[in-house]
N, C-alpha and C positions, 0 to 999 in steps of 0.2 A: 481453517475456515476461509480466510481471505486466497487464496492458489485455489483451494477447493471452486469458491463462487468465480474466480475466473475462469476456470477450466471451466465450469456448466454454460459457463456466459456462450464461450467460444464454442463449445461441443453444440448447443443448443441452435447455434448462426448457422452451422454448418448442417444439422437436419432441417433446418428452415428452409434456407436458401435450395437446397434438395428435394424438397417439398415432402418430407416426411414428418411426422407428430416431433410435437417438441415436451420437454417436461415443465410446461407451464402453463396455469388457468387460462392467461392470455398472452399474446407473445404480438408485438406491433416490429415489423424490419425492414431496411430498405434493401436493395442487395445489395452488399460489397465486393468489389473488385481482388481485395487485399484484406486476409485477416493476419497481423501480423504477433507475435505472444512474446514475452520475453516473463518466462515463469520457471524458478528454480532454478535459477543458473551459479554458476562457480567458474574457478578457474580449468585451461585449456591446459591441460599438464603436455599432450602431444605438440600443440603452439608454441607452447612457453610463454600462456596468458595468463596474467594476475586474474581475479575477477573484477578490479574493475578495470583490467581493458578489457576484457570481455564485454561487459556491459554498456564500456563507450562503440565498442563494435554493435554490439547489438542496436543502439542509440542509433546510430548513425545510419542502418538501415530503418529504422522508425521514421528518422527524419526527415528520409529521401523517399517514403511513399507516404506520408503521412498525406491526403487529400481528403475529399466529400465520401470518395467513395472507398474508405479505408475506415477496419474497424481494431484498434490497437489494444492490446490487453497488457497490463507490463505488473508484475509484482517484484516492488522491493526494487525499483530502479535505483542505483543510486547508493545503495548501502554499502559498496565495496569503497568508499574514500569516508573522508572524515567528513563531519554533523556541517561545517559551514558552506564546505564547495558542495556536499552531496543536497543540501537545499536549494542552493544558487543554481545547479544546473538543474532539479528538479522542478524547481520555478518557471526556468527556461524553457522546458519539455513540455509543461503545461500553455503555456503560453503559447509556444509555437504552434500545438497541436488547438487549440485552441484558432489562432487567426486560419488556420488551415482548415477548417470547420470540419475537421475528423472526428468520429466518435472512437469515445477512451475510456478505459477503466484503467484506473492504475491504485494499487495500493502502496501503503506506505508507515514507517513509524516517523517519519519523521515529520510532525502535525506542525509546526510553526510555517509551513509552505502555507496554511489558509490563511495567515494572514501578511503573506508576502505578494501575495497577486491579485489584482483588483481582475475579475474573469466572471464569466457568467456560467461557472464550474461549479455540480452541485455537490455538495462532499455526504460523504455517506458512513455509517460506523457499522460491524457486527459488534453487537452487545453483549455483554460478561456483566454477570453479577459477582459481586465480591463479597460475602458473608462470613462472618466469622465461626456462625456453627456449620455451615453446610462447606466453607472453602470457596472456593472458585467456578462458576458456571458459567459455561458458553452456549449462551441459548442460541447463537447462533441465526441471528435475524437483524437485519438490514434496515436501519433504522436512518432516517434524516439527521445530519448535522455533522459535526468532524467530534471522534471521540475524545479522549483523554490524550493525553502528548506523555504522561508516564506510567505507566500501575507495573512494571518487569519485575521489580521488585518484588509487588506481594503475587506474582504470580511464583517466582523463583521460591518464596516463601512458604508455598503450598506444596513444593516439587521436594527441596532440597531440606530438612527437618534438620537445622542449625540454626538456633535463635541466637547466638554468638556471629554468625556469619550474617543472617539477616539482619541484626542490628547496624553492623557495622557495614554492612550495604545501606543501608537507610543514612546513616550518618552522613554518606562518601556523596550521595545525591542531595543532601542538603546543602551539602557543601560543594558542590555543584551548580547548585539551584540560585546560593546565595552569588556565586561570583559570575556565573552567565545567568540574569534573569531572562534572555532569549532564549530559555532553554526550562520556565521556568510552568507547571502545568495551567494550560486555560479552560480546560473543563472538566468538568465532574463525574460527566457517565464513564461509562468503563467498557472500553471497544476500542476497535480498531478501526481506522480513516480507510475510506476507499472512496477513489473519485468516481 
């Protein structure tokens, strides 16, 4: 869902800006100079790049056109290191891109970044319903506010049909939960954060 909606974002800039129909009731754009996308990436096995120095490569051309007239798409920055620097420099990215008054979509699981940066960044979720007779639904709609910070679990739980192995994933995040309460969930609906 979330690479999906970025990709339409950016597909959608580019027949705009072209001046051809877009796939949307209404569509408001300024023209950008630079759209720049950091979606689906891994490591450079020809380089000999981990993914996340891919990622700080990729970063660091973000960094260096990020302006007014730059529109940046980025999924999942940040997820090739560990939960506290992958926040710390996700914090950063926003911020910068922020004083630099670039327009950005970035998604992300890592939801404790809303409440790391005071910004005038509006957070966004696609919404999942989690039922117990029906399982898991991605209705797949763009909803205000930043989603849940955990649900992997009973999503894995609907995938992988081991109630021995999902218990004892449930346990390992309580026990998680209880020793980094930074890490601990802040909200109730059931989606994914996109900036």
């Amino acid at each position: 869902g979330k690479s999906t909606l970025l990709r339409a974002i950016g597909v959608n800039v580019i027949l705009a800006q072209a001046g051809m129909y877009v796939a949307a009731d209404s569509f408001k754009l300024r023209p950008y100079h630079y759209l720049v996308t950091r979606i689906l990436g891994g490591d450079d096995l020809h380089k000999g790049q981990g993914t996340f120095e891919v990622e700080m490569r990729d970063l660091s051309t973000i960094l260096k056109l990020a302006n007014y007239n730059s529109l940046i798409l980025g999924d999942e920055i940040c997820h090739g290191t560990e939960v506290s620097s992958g926040l710390a420099i996700l914090a950063a990215t926003i911020e910068r891109l922020t004083a630099a008054r670039t327009s950005f979509a970035l998604s992300t699981h890592l939801h404790q970044v809303c409440s790391l940066i005071d910004s005038p960044v509006r957070y966004y979720h696609l919404s999942v319903i989690q039922r117990e007779d029906l399982g898991i639904i991605y209705e797949r709609k763009l909803k205000p506010g930043p989603g849940p910070s955990q649900y992997g679990i009973e999503v894995m739980g609907h995938i992988i049909n081991d109630r021995e192995f999902y218990t004892n994933a449930l346990k390992y995040r309580k026990l998680i939960n209880w020793k980094s309460p930074s890490l601990r969930p802040r909200s109730k609906s059931n989606s994914l954060t996109v900036f």
